[in-house]
N, C-alpha and C positions, 0 to 999 in steps of 0.2 A: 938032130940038134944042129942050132945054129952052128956058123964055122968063123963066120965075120961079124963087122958090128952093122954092115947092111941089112946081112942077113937075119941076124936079130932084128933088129928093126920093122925089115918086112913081115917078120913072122906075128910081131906085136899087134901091125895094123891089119893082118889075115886076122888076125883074132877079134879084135875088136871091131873091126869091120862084121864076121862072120854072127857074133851077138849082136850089132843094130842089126841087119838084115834079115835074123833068126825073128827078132821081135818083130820085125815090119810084116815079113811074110804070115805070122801069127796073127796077126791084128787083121791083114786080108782074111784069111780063112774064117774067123770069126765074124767078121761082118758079113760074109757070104754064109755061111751054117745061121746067124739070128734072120737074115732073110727068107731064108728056108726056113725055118723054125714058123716066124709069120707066114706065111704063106699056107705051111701046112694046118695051124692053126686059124686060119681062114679070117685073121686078127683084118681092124678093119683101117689099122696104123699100117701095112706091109706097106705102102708107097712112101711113105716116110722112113722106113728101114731101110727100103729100096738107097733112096737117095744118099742116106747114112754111106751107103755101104760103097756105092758109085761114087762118094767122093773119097773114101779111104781109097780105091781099088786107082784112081786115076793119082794121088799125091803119088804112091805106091811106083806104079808104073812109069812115070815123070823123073821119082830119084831112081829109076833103074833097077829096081827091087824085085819087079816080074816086067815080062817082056809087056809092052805095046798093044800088041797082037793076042797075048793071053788076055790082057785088062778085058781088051774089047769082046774078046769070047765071053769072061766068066758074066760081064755086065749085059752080055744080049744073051744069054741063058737065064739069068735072074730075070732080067726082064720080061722076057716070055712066057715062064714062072707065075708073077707079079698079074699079067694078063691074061691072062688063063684063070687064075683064083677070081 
């Protein structure tokens, strides 16, 4: 438990900080799993999911929400994916 009224404070914005970021990282995985989903269903939209999905994954990675370096992994796995089907 908090001890100050900083400390409360900070504990507020750990929270509410920790539920946007909960939903944002959410929203990545999903657009990454319907990309795959197309892909495995061999749908003839998967480059149009693709891009769906590469531009959640870069807002994402811009506000800080997954690393940089991860975006750019999960987007050239999909990608490769994507070319291959």
């Amino acid at each position: 438990m908090a001890n100050s009224k900083s400390a409360e404070k900070r504990a507020r914005q750990n929270k509410n900080r920790y539920e946007l970021k909960h939903a944002q990282r959410s929203m990545v995985r999903t657009a990454v799993k319907n990309t795959n989903k197309s892909v495995e269903a061999k749908d003839s939209k998967s480059k149009d999911v693709m891009k769906e999905a590469q531009s959640v994954i870069d807002r994402m990675a811009n506000k800080g929400v997954i690393h940089k370096n991860k975006a750019a992994r999960i987007k050239s796995r999909l990608n490769s994916k994507v070319k291959s089907a």
